[in-house]
BAKE-788915 format. One line per 8 residues: their letters; for each residue x, y, z of N, C-alpha, C, O. Coordinates in Angstrom, 2 decimals. Example, Ala and Ser with C-alpha at 12.3 -4.5 7.8 and 13.67 -1.06 7.14 Angstrom:
REM BAKE-788915
as = 13.19 -5.69 7.80 12.30 -4.50 7.80 13.20 -3.30 7.80 14.24 -3.32 8.46; 12.85 -2.25 7.08 13.67 -1.06 7.14 12.90 0.03 7.87 13.41 1.14 8.04
REM end
This chain:
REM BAKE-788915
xxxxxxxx = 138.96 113.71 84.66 139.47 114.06 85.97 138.90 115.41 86.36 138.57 116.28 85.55; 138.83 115.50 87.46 138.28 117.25 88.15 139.52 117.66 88.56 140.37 116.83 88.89; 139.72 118.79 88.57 140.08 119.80 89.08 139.64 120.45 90.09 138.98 121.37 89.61; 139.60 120.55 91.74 138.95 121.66 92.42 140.14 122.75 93.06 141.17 122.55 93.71; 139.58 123.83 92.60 140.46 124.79 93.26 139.35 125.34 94.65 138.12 125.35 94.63; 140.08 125.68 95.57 139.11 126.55 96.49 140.36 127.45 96.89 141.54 127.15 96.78; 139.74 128.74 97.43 140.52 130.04 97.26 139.63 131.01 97.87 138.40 131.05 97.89; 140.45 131.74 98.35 139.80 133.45 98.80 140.49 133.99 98.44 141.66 133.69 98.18
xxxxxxxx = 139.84 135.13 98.32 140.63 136.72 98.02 141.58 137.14 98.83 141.59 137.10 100.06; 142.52 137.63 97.98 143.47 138.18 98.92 143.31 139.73 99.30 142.89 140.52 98.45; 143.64 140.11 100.51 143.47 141.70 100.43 143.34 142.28 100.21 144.38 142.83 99.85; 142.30 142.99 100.06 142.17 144.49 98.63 141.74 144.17 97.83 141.30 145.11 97.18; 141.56 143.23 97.38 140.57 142.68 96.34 139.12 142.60 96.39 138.65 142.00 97.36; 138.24 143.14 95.45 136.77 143.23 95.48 135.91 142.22 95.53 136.57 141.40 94.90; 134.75 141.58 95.85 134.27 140.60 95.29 134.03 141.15 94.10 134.61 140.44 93.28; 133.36 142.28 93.41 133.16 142.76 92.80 133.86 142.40 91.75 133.55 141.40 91.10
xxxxxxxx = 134.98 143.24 91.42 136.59 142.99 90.89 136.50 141.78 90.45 136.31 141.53 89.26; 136.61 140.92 91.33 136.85 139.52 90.96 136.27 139.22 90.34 136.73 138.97 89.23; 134.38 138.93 90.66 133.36 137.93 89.71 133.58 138.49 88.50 133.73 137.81 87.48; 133.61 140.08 88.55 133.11 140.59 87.38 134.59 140.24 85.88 134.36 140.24 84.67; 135.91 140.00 86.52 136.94 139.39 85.79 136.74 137.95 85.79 137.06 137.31 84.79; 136.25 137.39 86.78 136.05 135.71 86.06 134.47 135.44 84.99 134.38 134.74 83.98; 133.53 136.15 85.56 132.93 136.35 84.18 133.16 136.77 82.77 132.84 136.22 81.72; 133.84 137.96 83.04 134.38 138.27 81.40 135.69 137.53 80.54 135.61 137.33 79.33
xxxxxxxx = 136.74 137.22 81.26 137.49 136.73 81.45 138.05 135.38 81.81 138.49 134.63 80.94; 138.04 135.08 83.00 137.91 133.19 83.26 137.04 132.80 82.91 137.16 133.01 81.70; 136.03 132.28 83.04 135.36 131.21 82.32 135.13 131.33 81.23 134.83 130.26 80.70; 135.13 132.74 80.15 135.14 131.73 78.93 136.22 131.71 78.54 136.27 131.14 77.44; 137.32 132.12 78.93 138.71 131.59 78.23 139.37 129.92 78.77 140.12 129.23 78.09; 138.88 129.61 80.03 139.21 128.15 80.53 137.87 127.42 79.64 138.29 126.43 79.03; 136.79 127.59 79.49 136.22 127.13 79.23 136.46 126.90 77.32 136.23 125.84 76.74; 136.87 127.95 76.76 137.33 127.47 75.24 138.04 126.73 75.11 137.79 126.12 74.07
xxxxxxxx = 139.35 126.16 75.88 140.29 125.63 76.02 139.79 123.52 75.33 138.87 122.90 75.87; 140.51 123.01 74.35 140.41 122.13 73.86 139.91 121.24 74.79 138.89 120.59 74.59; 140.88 121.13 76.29 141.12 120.19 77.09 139.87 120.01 78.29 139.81 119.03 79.04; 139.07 120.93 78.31 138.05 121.42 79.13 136.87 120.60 78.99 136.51 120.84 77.84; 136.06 119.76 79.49 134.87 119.67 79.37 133.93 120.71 79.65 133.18 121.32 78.89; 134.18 120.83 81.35 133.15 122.35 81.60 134.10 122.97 83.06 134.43 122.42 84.11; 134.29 124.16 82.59 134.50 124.49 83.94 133.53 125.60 84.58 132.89 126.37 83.86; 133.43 125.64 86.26 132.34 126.49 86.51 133.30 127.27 87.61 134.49 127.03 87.79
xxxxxxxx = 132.54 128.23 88.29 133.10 129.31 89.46 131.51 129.03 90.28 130.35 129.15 89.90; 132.04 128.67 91.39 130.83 128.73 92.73 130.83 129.54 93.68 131.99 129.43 94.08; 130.25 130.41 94.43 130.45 131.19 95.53 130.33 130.61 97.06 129.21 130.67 97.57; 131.01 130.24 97.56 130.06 129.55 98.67 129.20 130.53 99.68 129.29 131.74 99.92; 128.39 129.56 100.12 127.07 130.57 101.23 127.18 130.04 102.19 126.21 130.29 102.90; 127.91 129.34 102.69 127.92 128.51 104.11 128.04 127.47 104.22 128.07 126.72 103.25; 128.19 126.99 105.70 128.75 125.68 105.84 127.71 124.89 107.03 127.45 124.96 108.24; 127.27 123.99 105.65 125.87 123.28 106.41 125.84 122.56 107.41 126.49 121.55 107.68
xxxxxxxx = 124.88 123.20 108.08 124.35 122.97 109.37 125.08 123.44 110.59 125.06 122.97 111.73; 125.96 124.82 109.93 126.50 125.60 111.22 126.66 126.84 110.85 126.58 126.94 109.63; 126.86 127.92 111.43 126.69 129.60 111.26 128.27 130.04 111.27 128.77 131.16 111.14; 128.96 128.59 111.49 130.38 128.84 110.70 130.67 130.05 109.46 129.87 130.00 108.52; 131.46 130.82 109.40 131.66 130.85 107.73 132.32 129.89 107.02 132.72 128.98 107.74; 132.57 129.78 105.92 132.89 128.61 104.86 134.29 129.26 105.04 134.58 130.45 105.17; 135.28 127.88 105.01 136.96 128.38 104.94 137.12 128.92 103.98 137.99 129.79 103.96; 136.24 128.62 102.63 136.86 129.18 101.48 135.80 129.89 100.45 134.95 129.14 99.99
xxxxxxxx = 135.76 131.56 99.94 135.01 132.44 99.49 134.42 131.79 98.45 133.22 132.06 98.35; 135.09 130.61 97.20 134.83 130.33 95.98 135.91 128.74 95.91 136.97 128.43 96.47; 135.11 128.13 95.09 135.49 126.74 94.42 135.20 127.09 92.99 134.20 127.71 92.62; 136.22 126.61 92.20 136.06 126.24 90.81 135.98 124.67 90.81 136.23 123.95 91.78; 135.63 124.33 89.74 135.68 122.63 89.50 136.17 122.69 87.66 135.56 123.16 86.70; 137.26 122.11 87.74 137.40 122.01 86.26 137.18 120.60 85.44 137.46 119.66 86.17; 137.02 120.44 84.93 135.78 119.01 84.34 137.21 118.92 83.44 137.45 120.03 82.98; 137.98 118.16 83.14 139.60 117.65 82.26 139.17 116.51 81.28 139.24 115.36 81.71
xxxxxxxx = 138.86 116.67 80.41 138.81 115.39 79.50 140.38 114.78 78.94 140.61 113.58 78.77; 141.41 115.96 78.70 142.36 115.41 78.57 143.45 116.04 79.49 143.29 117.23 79.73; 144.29 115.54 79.92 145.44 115.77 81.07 146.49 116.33 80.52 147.15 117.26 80.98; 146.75 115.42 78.95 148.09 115.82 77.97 148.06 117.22 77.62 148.94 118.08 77.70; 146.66 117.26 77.14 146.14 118.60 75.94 145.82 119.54 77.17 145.75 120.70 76.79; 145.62 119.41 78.49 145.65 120.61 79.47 146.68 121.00 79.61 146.89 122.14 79.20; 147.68 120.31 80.18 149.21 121.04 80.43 150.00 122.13 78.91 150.67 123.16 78.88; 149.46 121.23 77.89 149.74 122.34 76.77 148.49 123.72 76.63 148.78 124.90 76.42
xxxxxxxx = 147.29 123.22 76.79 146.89 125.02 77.28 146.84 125.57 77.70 146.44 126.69 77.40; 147.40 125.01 79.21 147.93 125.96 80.07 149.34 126.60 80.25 149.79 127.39 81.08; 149.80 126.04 79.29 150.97 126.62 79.01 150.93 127.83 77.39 151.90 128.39 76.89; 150.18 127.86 77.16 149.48 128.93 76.04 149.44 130.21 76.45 148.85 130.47 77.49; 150.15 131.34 75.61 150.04 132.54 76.35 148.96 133.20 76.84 149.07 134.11 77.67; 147.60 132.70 76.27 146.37 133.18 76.61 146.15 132.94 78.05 145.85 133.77 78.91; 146.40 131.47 78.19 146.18 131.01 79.54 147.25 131.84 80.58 146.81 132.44 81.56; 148.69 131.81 80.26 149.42 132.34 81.20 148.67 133.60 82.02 148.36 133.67 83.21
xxxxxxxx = 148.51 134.57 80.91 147.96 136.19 81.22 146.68 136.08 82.28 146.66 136.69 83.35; 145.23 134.88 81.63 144.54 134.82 82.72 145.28 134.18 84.09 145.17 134.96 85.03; 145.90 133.11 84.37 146.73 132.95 85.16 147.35 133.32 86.00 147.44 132.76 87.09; 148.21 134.87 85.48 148.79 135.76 86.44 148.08 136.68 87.18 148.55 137.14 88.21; 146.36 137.17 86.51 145.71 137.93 86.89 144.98 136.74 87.99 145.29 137.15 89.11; 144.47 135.95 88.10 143.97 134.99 89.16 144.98 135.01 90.00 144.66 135.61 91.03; 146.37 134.52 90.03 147.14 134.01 91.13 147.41 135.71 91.91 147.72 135.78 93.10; 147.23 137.06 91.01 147.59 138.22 92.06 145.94 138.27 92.62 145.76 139.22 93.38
xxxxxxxx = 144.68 137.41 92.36 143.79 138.19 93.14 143.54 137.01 94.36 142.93 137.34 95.38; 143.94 135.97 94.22 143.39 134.72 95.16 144.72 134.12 96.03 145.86 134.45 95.71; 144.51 133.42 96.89 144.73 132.61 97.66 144.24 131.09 97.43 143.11 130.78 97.80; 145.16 130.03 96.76 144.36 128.83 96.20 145.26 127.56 96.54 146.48 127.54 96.66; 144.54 126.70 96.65 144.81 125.87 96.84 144.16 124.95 95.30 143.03 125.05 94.82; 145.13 124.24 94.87 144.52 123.30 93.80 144.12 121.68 94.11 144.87 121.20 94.96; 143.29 120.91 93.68 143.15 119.53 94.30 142.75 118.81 92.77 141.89 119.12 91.95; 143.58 117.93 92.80 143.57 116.86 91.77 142.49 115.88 92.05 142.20 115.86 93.24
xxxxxx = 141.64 114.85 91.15 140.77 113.49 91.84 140.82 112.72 91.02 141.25 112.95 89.89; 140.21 111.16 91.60 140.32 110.41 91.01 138.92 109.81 91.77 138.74 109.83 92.99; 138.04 109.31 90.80 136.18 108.90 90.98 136.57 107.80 92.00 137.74 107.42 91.97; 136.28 107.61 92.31 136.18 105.99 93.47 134.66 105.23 92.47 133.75 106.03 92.23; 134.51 103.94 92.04 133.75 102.86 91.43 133.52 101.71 92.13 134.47 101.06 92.56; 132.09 101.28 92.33 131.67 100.57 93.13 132.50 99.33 92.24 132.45 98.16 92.62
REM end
């Protein structure tokens, strides 16, 4: 299953700040996680084929091999701590999926 989060920064918050804590910090601690296949952080650059800006600064995609063994690492104190530091810097929305098969 994927995971997509999309999110902006909330106020006062750096881009800076941010990448430089989901580099050191989020991805490889979501990414050690048993339950993880791969997770990534994207920046967006725009919204194709208009001079729109993009509604949302960043998408994660979390790649879930297991659903059971996620809810228990995310309930892991490691995870909590990254957790609380993401939810004070973003604005997110989370989205669950399911593949559609011809």
């Amino acid at each position: 299953m994927l995971i997509f989060a999309l999110f902006n920064l909330k106020p006062g918050v750096s881009v800076e700040a941010y990448e430089a804590w989901a580099k050191k910090s989020d991805l490889p601690t979501v990414n050690a996680l048993a339950s993880i296949e791969s997770f990534r952080v994207f920046r967006t650059t725009g919204v194709l084929g208009s001079d729109a800006p993009p509604p949302f600064g960043y998408i994660e995609v979390l790649d879930v091999k297991d659903m059971d063994q996620f809810g228990a690492d995310v309930s892991a104190a490691a995870m909590q701590e990254v957790a609380a530091v993401f939810q004070g810097m973003v604005e997110v929305t989370f989205l669950t999926t399911e593949e559609l098969t011809a």
